[in-house]
C-alpha positions as CSV (number, residue, x, y, z in Angstrom):
1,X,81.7,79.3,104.0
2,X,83.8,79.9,107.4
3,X,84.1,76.0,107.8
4,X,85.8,75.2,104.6
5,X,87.9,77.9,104.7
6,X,89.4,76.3,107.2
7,X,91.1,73.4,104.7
8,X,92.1,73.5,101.5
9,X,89.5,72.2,99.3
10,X,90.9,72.0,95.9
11,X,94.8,71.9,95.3
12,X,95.9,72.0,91.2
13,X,99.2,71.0,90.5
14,X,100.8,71.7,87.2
15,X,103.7,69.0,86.6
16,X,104.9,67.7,83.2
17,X,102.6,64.8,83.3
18,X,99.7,67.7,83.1
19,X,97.1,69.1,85.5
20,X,96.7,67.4,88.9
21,X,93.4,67.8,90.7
22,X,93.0,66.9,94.4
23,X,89.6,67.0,96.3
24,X,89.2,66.9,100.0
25,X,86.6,65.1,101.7
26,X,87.1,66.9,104.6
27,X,86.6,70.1,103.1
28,X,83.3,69.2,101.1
29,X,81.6,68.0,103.7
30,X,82.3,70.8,106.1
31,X,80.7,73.2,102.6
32,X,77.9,70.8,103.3
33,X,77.4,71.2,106.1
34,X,77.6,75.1,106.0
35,X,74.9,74.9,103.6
36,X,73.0,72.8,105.4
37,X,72.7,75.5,108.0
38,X,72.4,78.3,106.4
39,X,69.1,76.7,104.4
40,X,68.0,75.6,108.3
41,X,68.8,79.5,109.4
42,X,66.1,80.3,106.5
43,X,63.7,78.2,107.2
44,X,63.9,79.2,111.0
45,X,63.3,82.6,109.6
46,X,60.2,81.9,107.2
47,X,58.6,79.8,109.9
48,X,59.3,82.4,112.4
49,X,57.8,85.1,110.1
50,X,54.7,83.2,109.5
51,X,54.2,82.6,113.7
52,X,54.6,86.5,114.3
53,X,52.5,87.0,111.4
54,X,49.2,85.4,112.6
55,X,49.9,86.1,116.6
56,X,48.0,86.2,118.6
57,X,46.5,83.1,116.7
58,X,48.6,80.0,116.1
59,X,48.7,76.9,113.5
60,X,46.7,74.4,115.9
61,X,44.1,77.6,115.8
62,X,43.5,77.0,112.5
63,X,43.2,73.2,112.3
64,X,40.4,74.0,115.1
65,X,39.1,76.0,113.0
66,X,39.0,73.8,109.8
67,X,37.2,70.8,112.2
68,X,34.9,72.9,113.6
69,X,33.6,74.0,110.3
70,X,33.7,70.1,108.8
71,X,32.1,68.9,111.8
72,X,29.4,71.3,111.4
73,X,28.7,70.4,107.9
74,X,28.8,66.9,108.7
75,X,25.8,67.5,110.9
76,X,23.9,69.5,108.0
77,X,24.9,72.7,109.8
78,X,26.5,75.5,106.9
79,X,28.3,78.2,109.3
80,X,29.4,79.8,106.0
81,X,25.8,81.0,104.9
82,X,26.0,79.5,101.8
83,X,29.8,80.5,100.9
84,X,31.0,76.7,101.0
85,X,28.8,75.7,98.5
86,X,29.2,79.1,96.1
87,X,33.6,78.1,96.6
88,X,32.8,74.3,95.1
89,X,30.9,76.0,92.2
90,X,33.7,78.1,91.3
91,X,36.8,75.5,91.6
92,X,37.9,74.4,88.0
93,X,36.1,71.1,87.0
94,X,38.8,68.5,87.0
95,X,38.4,64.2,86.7
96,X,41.3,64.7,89.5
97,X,38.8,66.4,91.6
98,X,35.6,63.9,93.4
99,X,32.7,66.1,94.5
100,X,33.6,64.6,98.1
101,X,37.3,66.3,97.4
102,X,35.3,69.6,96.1
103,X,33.6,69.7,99.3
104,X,36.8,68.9,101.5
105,X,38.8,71.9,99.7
106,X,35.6,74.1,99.4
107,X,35.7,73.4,103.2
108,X,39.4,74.1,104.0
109,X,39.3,77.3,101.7
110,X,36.3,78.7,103.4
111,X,38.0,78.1,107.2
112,X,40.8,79.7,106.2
113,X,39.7,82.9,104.9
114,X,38.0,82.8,108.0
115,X,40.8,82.4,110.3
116,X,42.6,84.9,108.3
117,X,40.0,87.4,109.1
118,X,40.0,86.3,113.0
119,X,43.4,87.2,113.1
120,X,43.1,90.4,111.3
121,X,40.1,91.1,113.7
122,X,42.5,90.0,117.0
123,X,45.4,91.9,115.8
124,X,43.8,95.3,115.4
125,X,42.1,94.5,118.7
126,X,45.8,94.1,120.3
127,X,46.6,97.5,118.5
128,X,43.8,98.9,120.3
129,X,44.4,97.8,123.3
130,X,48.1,98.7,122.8
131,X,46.7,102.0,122.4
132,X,46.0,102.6,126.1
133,X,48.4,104.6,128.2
134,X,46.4,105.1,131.1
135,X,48.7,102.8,133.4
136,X,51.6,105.4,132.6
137,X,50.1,108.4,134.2
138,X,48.7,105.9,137.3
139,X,50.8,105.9,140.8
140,X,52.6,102.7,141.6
141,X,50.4,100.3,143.6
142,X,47.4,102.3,142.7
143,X,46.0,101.2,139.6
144,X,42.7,102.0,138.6
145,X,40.0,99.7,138.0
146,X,39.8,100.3,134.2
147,X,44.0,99.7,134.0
148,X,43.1,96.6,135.9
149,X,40.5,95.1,133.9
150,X,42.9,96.4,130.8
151,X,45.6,94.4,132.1
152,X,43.3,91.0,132.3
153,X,42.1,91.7,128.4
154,X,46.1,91.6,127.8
155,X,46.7,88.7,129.4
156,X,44.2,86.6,127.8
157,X,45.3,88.0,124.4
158,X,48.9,87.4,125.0
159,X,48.4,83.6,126.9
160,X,50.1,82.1,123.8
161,X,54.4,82.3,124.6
162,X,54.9,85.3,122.2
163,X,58.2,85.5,120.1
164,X,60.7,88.5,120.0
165,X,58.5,90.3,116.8
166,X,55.2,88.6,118.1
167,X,54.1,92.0,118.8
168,X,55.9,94.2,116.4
169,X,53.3,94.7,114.0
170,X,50.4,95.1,116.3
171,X,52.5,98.4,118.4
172,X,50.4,101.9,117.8
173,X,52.2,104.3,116.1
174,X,53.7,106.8,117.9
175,X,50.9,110.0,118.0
176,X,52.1,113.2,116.9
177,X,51.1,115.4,119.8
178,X,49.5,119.1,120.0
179,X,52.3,122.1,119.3
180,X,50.4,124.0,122.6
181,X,50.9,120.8,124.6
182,X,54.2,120.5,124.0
183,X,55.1,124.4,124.3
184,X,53.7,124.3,127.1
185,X,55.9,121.2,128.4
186,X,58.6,123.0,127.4
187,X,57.7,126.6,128.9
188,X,57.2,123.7,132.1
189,X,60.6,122.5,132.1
190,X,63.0,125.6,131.3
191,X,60.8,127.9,134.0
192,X,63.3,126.7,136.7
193,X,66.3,127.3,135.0
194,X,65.2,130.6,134.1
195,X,64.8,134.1,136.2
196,X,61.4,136.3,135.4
197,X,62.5,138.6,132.6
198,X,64.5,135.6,130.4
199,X,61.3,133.3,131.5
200,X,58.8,135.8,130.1
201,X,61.0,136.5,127.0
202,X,61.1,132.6,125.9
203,X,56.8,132.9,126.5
204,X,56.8,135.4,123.7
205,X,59.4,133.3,121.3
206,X,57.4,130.0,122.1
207,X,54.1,132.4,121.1
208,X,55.4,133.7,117.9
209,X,56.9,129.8,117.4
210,X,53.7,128.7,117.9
211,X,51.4,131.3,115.7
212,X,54.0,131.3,112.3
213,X,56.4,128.4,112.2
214,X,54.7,125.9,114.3
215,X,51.3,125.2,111.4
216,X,53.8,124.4,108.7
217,X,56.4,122.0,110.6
218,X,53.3,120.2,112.3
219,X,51.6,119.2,108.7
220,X,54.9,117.6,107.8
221,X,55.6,115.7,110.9
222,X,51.8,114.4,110.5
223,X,52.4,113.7,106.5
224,X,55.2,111.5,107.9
225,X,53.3,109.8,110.7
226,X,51.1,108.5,108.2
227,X,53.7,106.3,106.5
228,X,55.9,105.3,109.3
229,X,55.5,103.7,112.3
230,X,57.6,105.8,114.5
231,X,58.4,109.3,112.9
232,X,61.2,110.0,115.5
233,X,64.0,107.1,115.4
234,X,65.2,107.2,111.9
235,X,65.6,111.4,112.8
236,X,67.2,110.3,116.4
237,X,69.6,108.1,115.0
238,X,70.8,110.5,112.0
239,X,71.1,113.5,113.9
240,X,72.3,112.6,117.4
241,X,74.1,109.8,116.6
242,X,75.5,109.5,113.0
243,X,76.1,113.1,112.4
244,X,78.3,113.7,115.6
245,X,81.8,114.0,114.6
246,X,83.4,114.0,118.5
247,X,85.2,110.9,119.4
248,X,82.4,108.3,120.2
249,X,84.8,106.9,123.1
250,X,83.9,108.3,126.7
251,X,80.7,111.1,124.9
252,X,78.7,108.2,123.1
253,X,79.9,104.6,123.8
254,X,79.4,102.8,127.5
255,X,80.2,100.2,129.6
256,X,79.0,96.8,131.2
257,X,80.7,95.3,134.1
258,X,81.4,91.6,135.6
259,X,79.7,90.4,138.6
260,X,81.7,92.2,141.5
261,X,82.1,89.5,144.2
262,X,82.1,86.6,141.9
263,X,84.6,85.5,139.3
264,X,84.1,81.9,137.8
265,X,87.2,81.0,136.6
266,X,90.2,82.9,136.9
267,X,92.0,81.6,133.6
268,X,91.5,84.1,131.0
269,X,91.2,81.9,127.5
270,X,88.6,79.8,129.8
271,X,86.4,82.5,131.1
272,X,86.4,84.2,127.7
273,X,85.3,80.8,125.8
274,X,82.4,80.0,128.3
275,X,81.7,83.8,127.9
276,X,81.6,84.1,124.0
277,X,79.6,80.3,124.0
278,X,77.0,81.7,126.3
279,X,77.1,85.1,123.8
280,X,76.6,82.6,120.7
281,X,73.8,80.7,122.2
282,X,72.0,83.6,123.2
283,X,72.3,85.5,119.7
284,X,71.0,81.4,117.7
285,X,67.9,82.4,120.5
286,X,67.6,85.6,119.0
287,X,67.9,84.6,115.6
288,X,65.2,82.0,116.0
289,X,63.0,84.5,117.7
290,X,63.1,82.5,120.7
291,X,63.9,85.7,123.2
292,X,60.8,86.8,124.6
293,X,59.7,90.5,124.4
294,X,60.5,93.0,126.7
295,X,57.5,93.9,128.4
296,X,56.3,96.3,131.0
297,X,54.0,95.2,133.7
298,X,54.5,91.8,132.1
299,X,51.8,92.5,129.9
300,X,52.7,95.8,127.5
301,X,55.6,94.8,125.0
302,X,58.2,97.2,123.7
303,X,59.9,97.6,120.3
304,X,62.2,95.1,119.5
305,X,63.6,96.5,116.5
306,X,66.7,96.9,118.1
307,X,67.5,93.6,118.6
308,X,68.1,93.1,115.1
309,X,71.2,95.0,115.2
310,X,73.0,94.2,118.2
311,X,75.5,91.5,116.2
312,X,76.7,91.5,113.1
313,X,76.9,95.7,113.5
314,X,79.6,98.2,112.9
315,X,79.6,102.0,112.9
316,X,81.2,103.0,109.4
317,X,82.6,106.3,109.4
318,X,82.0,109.6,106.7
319,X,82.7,112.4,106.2
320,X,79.3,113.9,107.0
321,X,77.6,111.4,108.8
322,X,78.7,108.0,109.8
323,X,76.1,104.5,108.7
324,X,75.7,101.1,109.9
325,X,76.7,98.3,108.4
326,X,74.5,95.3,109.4
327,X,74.5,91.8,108.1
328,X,72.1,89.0,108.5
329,X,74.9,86.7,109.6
330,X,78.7,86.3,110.6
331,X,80.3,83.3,111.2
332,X,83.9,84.9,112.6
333,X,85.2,87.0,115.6
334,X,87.7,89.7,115.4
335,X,90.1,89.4,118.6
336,X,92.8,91.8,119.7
337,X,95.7,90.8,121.7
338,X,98.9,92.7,122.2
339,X,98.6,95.0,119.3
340,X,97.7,91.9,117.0
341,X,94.3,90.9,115.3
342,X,93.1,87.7,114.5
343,X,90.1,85.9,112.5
344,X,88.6,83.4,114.6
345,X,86.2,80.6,112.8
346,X,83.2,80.3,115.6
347,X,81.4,77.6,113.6
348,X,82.7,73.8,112.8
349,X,80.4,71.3,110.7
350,X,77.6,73.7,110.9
351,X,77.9,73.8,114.9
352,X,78.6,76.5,117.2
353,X,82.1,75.7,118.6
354,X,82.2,74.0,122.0
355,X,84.0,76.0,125.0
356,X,86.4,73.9,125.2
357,X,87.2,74.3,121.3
358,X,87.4,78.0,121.9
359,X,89.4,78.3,125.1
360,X,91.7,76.0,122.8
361,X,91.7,78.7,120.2
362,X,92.3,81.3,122.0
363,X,95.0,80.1,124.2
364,X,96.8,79.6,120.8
365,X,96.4,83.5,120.5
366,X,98.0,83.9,124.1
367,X,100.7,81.9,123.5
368,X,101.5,84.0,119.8
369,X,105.1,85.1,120.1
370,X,104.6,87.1,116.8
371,X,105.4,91.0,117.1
372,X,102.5,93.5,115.9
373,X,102.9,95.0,112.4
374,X,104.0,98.5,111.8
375,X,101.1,100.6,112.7
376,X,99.3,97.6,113.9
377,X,98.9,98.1,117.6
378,X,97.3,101.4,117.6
379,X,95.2,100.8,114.6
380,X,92.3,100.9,116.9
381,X,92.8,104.3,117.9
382,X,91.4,105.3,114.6
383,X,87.8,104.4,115.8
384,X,88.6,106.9,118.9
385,X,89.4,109.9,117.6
386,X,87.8,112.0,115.7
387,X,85.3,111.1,112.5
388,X,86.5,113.0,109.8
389,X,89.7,112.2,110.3
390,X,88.9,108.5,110.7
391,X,86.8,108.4,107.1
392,X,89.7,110.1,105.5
393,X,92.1,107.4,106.8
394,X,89.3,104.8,106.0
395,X,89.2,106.0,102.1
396,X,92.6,106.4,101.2
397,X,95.1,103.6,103.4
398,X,92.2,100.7,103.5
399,X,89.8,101.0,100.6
400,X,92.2,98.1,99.0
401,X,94.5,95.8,99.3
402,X,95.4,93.4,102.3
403,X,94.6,96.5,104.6
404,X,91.2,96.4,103.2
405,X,90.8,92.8,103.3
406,X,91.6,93.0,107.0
407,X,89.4,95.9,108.0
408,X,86.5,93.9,106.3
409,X,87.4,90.9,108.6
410,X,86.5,93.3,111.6
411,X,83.9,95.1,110.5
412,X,82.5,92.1,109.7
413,X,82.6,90.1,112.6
414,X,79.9,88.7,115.0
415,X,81.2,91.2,117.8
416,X,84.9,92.2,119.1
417,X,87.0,90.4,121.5
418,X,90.3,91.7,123.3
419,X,92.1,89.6,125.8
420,X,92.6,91.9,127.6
421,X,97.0,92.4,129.5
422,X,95.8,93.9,132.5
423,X,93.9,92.7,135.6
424,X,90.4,94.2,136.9
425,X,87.8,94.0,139.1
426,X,87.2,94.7,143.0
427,X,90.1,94.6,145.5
428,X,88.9,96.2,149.2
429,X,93.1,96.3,149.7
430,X,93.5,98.5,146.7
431,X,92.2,101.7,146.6
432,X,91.1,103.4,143.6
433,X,90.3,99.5,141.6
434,X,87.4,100.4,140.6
435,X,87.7,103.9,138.8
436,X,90.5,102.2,137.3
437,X,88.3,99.4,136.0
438,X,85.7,101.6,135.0
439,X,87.9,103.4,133.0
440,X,89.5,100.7,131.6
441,X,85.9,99.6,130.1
442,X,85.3,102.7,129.1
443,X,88.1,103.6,127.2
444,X,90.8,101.5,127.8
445,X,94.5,102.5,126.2
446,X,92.5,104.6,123.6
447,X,94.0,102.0,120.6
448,X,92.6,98.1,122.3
449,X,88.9,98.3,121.9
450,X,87.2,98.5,118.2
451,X,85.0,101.3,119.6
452,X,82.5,101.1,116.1
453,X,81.7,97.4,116.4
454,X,78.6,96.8,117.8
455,X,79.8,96.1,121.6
456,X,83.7,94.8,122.0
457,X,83.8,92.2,124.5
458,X,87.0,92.8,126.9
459,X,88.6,90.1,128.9
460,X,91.1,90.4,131.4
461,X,94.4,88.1,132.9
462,X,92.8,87.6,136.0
463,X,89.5,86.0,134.3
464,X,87.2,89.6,135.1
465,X,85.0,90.4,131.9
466,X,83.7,93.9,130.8
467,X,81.9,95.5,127.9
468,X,82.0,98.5,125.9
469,X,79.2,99.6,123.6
470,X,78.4,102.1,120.7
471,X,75.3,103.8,121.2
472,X,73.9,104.1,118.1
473,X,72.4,100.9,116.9
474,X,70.1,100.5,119.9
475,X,69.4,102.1,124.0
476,X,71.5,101.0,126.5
477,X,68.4,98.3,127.7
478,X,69.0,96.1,125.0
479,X,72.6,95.4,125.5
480,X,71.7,95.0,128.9
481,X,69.4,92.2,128.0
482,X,72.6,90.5,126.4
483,X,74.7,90.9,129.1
484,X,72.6,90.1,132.1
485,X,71.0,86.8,130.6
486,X,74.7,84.8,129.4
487,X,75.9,85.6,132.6
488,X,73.3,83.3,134.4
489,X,74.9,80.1,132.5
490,X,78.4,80.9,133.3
491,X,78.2,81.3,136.9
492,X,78.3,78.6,139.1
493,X,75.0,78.4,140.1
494,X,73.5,80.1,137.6
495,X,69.7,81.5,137.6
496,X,66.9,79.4,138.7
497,X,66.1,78.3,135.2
498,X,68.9,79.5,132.9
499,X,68.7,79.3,129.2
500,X,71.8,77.2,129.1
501,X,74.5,75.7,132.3
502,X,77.9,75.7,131.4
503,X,80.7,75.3,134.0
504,X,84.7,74.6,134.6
505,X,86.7,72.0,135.7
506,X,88.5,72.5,139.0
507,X,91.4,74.2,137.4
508,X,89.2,76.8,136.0
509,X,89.0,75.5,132.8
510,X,86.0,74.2,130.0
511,X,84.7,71.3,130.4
512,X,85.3,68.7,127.2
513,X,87.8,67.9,125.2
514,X,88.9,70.5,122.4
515,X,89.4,68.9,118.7
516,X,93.0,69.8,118.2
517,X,92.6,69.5,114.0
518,X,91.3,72.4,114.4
519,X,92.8,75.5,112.1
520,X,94.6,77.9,114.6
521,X,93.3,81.4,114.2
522,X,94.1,83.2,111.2
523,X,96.3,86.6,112.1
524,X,95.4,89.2,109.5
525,X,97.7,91.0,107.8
526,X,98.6,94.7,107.5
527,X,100.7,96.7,105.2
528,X,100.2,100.1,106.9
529,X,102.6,103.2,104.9
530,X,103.9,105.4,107.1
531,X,101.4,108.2,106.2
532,X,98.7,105.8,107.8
533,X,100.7,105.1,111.1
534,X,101.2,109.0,111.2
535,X,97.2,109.6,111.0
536,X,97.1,106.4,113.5
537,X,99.3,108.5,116.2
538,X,97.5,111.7,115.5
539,X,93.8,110.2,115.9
540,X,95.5,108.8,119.4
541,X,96.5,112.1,120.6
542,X,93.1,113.3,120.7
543,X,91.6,110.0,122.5
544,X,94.5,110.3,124.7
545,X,93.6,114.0,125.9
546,X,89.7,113.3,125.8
547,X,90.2,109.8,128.4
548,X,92.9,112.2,130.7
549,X,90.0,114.3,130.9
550,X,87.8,112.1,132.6
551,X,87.3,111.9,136.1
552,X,85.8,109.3,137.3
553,X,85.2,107.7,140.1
554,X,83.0,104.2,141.1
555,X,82.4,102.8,144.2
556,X,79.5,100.0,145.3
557,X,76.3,101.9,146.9
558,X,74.9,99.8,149.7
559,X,72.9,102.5,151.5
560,X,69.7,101.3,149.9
561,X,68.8,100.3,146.0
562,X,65.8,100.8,143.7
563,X,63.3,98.9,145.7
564,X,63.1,101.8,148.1
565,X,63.2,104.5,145.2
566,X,59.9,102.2,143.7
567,X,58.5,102.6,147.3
568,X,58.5,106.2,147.2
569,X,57.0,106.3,143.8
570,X,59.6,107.4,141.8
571,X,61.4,105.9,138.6
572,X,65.0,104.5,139.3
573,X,66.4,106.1,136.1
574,X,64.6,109.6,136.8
575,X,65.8,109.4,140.7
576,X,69.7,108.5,139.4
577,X,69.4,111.3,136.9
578,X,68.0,113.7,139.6
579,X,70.8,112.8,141.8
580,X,73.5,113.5,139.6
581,X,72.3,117.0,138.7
582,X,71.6,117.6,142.2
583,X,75.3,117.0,142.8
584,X,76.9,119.0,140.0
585,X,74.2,121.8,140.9
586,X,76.2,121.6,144.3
């Protein structure tokens, strides 16, 4: 367990007298503790299972159930046609058992099969209902009166505060539409990219598609439908994502920014304590199931698969095609500062660690006058180059050893941290700041972000924060979610009703008092041979060429935002994507 780790629980000590044996308290009651929680993380789970399992029905449901069906027989009313009594004839005969206590478990049998079958009943209902995309193809503002009486049957079946999977079970699948509806779609969108003769030339491949190949391909893709709930992802994540062997940095990954005008503390250990805190809090919430679904209209929920993967996560490379590596918990950070990693413990006596804690923790990391290792600095670069390359390296310099004992404490991590050398963020007085900061999030010095990990938190001297993601494990909305609702506690006003209100003292940093016992950060250890560092400096030459190849540039857009794209009808991602075709068109 992460806390005792963090002392020395058992110490043996050979002397001529014989074996000494020393226990600490400390250190068993921090494994305790650990325990503790992780059984209290199960049962979390198992409860949380069972709640999503009978939504949109609940627990009280069925104790409603179970007295409306005693009452009733209490006044000589059977609503079970008989079934009551036939249950009591065939429970086992037992001294144990009175025929009052017959009838009570005859009774509690009977209105639970029932409920079971009410919730069977609602949740194919809710599937049904799910079922209707009528709203999609509707203007905005203009909803139809079946969409609208569509909309009040959702609400009354959601009424009950879903949980994150509430709804996971009851989503359609995904239909495998006609081949001549989507040739046609196609046919639809290539026609302006096309002149006549190349136009009516694609009509006749799409024909001949559509009469041989088509028939065959479409019985398979309906074979698969039938066993999985979405036949797509699981092809969309192998083949777009996995298989690429480009350089994730700057083609796949993205980035997240910090609030532009405000910055809540400008001290860098502080702002990146109340930052990872408010990250910690937020992924217990998801844990518990306690995030509510995203949901469109307010009333039609969306997959929340993805969620599952967003900590604990990391990219592993191959040869052929790259896989993720998720785990159902991590109790450690990997941070990067000045070429040097580090192991941080995020969890003390079964309990998050405080801000203050942390900013303690990781001011010990700023204040490291230790030099990085050979080959140490620029290890990172690895996960910017190339694939191949990056499994080869993977497989033969940190498959064992303490290089592979430290690879498994980053891979393994909640999420990445750097603290960051630079300073970011908005400066009217200095031109060019924000392509600069955009491109720092984006890809950085090519060898400081962990660019497989799941997102790598960045933070910089002057307090800014910024994000970089990998694409793979989940759309770009889901991170979003992560990084727009931790932000409301660490403000200073926060949202209207935050999750969570943190804050700083007036010179910027955490409130409380940090628990200087505390084991500093463990710095993990390297033994790169020279071979590695050369594969190191070769993997940066190529991230260093793709990030000098990027031209960016990033300014604020005042003019108007997407409330008056929604006024003229149009989607906000469609109208952005538009745009930027438009402009390279031009």
């Amino acid at each position: 367990m992460a806390e005792a780790h963090q002392a020395v629980a058992f110490q043996f000590t050979v002397t001529p007298e014989g074996l000494g044996f020393h226990l600490s308290r400390e250190a068993v009651r921090q494994l305790y503790l650990a325990v503790v929680h992780s059984w209290k993380k199960r049962l979390v789970r198992a409860k949380n299972s069972f709640l999503t399992g009978v939504y949109p029905a609940s627990p009280s449901s069925w104790m409603v159930v179970v007295m409306a069906t005693a009452g009733s027989c209490y006044c000589q009313v059977d609503p079970s046609l008989g079934l009551i009594a036939r249950i009591q004839h065939w429970l086992p005969r037992s001294e144990a058992l009175t025929p009052q206590a017959q009838t009570v478990v005859s009774t509690v049998v009977f209105s639970t099969g029932a409920w079971l079958a009410a919730v069977l009943l609602f949740r194919r209902l809710l599937r049904l209902l799910l079922s209707y995309h009528g709203w999609m193809f509707e203007p905005h503002g203009r909803m139809s009166r079946s969409t609208r009486l569509w909309i009040a049957v959702m609400k009354i079946m959601s009424i009950r505060k879903p949980l994150l999977y509430s709804f996971q079970s009851s989503l359609p699948k995904l239909p495998v539409p006609p081949v001549k509806a989507t040739i046609t779609r196609y046919l639809e969108s290539v026609r302006p990219l096309l002149d006549d003769d190349k136009f009516r030339e694609m009509e006749a491949l799409a024909k001949e598609f559509q009469e041989k190949t088509a028939p065959r391909l479409q019985r398979y893709l309906r074979l698969k439908s039938w066993w999985t709930t979405n036949y797509v992802s699981d092809w969309w994540e192998e083949y777009v994502y996995l298989r690429g062997r480009s350089p994730l940095m700057v083609n796949s990954n993205y980035y997240a920014m910090d609030f532009l005008y405000v910055t809540p503390s400008r001290v860098q250990a502080a702002r990146a304590a109340n930052v990872v805190h408010s990250i910690l809090l937020y992924r217990r919430r998801l844990d518990r199931g306690e995030i509510p679904p995203m949901m469109a209209l307010g009333v039609v929920p969306m997959c929340s698969y993805q969620s599952e993967r967003m900590f604990n996560t990391t990219r592993i490379p191959g040869k052929e095609t790259d896989t993720l590596l998720h785990l159902a918990d991590s109790k450690h950070l990997a941070v990067y500062h000045k070429g040097r990693y580090y192991k941080l413990w995020l969890y003390y006596g079964g309990q998050v660690l405080p801000p203050a804690d942390l900013e303690m923790q990781f001011q010990r990391i700023l204040e490291d006058p230790s030099p990085p290792r050979p080959g140490e600095e620029r290890l990172a670069a690895l996960t910017a180059g190339e694939r191949v390359p990056w499994a080869e390296a993977r497989a033969r310099f940190f498959s064992r050893g303490p290089n592979k004992a430290a690879l498994d404490a980053i891979e393994r991590a909640a999420f990445f941290l750097t603290l960051d050398e630079d300073e970011h963020g908005q400066e009217p007085a200095r031109p060019g700041c924000m392509d600069a900061y955009a491109k720092s999030l984006l890809h950085g010095r090519c060898y400081d972000r962990w660019f497989d990990k799941s997102f790598t938190l960045v933070v910089y001297k002057n307090g800014k924060v910024g994000a970089n993601a990998e694409h793979s494990w989940a759309d770009a909305p889901i991170m979003g979610h992560l990084w727009e609702v931790p932000g409301q506690g660490d403000t200073p006003n926060g949202a209207e009703t935050p999750p969570f209100q943190l804050g700083y003292t007036e010179g910027g940093h955490c409130k409380g008092d940090p628990r200087w016992q505390l084991a500093p950060p463990q710095r993990l250890q390297w033994d790169i041979p020279p071979e590695g560092v050369a594969a190191i400096e070769a993997s940066l030459r190529v991230a260093r060429a793709l990030a000098e190849d990027v031209d960016f540039c990033c300014f604020p857009f005042s003019t108007f935002g997407k409330g008056l794209i929604k006024r003229c009808r149009t989607s906000p991602d469609a109208f952005i994507q538009i745009a930027l075709q438009l402009a390279h068109f031009r």
